[in-house]
C-alpha positions in Angstrom: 0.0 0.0 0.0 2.8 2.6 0.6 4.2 1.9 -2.8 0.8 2.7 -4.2 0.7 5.9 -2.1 4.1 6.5 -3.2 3.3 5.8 -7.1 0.3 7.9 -7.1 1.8 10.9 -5.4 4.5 10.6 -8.1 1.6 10.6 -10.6 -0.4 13.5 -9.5 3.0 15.5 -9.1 3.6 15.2 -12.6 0.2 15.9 -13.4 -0.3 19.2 -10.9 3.2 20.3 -12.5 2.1 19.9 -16.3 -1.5 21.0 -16.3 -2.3 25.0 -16.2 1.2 26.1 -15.7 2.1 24.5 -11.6 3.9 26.8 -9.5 4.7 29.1 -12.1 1.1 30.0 -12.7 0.2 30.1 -8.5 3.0 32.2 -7.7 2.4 34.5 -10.7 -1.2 35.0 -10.0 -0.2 35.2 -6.3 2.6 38.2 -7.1 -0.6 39.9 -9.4 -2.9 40.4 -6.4 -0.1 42.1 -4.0 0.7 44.0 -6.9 -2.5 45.4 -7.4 -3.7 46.5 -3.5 -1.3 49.2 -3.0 -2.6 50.5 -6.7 -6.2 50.2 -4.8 -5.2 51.5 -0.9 -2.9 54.0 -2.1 1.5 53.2 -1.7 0.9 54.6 2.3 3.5 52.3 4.1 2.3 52.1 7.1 -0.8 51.2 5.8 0.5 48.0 3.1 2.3 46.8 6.4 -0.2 46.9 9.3 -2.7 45.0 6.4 0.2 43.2 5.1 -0.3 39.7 6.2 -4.4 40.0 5.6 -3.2 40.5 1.9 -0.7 37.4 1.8 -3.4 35.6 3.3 -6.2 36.3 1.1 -3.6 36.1 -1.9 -2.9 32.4 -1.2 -6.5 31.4 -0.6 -7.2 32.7 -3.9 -4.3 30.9 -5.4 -4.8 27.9 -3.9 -8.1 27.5 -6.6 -5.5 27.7 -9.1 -6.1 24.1 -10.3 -8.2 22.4 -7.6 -11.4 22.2 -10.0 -9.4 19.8 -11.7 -8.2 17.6 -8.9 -11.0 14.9 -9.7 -12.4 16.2 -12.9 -9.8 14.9 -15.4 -10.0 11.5 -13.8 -13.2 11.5 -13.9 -13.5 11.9 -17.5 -10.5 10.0 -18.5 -12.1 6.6 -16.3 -9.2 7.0 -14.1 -11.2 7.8 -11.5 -13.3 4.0 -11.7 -9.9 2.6 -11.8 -9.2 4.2 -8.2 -11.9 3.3 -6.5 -10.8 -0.1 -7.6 -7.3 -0.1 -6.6 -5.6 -1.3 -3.2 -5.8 2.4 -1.8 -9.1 3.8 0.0 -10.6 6.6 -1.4 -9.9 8.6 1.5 -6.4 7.9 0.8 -6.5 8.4 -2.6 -8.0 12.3 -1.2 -5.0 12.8 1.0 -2.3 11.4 -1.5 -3.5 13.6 -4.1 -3.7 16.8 -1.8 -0.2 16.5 -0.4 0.8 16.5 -4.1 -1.2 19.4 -4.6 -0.1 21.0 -2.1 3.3 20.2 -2.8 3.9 21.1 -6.2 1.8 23.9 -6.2 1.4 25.6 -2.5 5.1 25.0 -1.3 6.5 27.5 -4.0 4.7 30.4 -2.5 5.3 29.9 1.2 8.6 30.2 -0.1 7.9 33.4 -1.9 5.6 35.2 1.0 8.6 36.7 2.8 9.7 38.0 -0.3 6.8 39.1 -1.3 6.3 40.2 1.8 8.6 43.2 1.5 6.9 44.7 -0.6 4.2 45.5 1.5 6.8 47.1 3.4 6.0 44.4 6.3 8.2 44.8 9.0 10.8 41.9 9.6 10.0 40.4 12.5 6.5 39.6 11.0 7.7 37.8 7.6 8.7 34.6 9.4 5.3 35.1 11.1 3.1 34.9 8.0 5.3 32.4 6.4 5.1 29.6 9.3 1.0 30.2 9.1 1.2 29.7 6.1 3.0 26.6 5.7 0.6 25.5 8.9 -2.9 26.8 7.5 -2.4 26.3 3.5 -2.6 22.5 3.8 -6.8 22.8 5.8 -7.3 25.0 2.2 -5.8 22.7 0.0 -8.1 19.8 1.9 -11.6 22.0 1.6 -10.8 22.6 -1.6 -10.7 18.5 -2.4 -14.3 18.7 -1.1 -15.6 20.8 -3.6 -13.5 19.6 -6.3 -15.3 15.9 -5.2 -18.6 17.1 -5.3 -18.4 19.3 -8.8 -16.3 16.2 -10.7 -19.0 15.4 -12.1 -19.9 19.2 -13.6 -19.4 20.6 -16.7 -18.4 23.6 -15.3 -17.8 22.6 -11.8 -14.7 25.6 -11.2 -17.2 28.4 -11.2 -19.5 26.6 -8.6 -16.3 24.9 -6.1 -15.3 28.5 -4.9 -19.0 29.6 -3.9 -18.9 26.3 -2.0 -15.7 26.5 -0.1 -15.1 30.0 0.2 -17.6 30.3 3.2 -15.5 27.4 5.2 -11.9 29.0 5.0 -13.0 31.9 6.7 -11.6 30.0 10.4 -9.0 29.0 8.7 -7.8 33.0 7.1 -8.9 34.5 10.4 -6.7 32.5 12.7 -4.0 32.6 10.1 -3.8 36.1 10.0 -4.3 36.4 13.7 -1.2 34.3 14.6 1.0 36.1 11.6 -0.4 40.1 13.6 0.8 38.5 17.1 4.4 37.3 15.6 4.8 41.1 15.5 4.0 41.9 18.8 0.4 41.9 19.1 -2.1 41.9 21.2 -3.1 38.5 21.7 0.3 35.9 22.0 1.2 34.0 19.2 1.1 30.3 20.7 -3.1 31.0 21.0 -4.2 31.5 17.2 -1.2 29.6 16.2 -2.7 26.5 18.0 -6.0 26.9 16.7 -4.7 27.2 13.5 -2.6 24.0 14.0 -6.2 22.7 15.1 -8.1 23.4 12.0 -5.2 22.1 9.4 -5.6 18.6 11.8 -9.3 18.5 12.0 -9.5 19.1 8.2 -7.1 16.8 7.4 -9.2 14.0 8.8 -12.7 15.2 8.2 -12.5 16.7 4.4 -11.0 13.5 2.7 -13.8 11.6 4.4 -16.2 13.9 2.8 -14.3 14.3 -0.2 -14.2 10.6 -0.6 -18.5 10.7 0.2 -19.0 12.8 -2.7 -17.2 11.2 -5.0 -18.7 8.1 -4.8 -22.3 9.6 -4.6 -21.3 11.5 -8.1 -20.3 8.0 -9.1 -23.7 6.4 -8.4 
């Protein structure tokens, strides 16, 4: 079974890489929207980095969609999706294999880009490692919501217009802690260790609920 794991993580590595660009295309789209805010706010320092790590944060969110409609979709038309739920993996495995490659390929690249990026929102230092150890925390819990609405619109012709209006509404714990804990690495209010805990929390919880659910919807599209 961990060869299969192994072999399919390979697989969808290759696939998340090829298809729509990979990390190229995330971290792109991802440097385009903290581009554009201090067009919107104004070029106020002060400003860019007190709201700094709420714009990294909505920036990856919005990233992280960058390919998920397709995480079941071209397997489901392709019949590779039949030969899965055949195989010696669970579903739910098959979920959690394919998000960690996902995640990987796609989401690693710009955690490693967010301090960088970071500067120039003119964020002050000692909050760049901040935002950049929520977000490797928090990102995985948005990669694993997203697998539940990629499961439930694999079916759908047009299923990436409808997966953000489902999952949208349930990263909101997830963005609010995440930006909470990246605020208190600079010295807030509230200590770091608190939101960073609950953010810890949430990535856990979701990574055993959603492929559960994820799995569930895939094989009720496939009835």
């Amino acid at each position: 079974m961990r060869a299969a794991a192994l072999a399919l993580f390979m697989r969808e590595w290759r696939v998340t890489r090829r298809l729509g660009g990979g990390a190229a295309m995330a971290v792109i789209f991802f440097l385009i929207l903290i581009t554009i805010v201090p067009f919107a706010i104004g070029p106020d320092p002060k400003l860019l980095g007190r709201i700094g790590a709420a714009i990294l944060w909505i920036a990856a969110l919005l990233a992280t969609l960058i390919g998920l409609d397709r995480l079941f979709q071209a397997d489901a038309e392709d019949g590779s999706l039949d030969l899965l739920r055949l195989g010696v993996l669970p579903l739910e495995l098959v979920v959690l294999v394919k998000c960690a490659a996902h995640w990987a390929s796609t989401i690693v690249p710009l955690v490693i880009a967010a301090p960088l990026f970071g500067l120039l929102l003119a964020m002050p230092a000692a909050q760049l490692w901040a935002v950049t150890l929520t977000l490797l925390i928090g990102t995985p819990a948005l990669t694993l919501l997203g697998a539940i609405g990629a499961g439930l619109t694999a079916g759908l012709r047009r299923g990436g217009l409808l997966m953000p209006v489902l999952i949208l509404p349930f990263t909101i714990p997830v963005l609010i802690f995440g930006v909470a804990a990246a605020n208190a690495g600079d010295g807030g209010v509230m200590p770091l260790h608190v939101p960073l805990l609950v953010l810890t929390a949430l990535t856990l919880a979701t990574m055993a609920l959603a492929p559960l659910a994820a799995a569930w919807a895939l094989r009720a599209g496939g009835n």
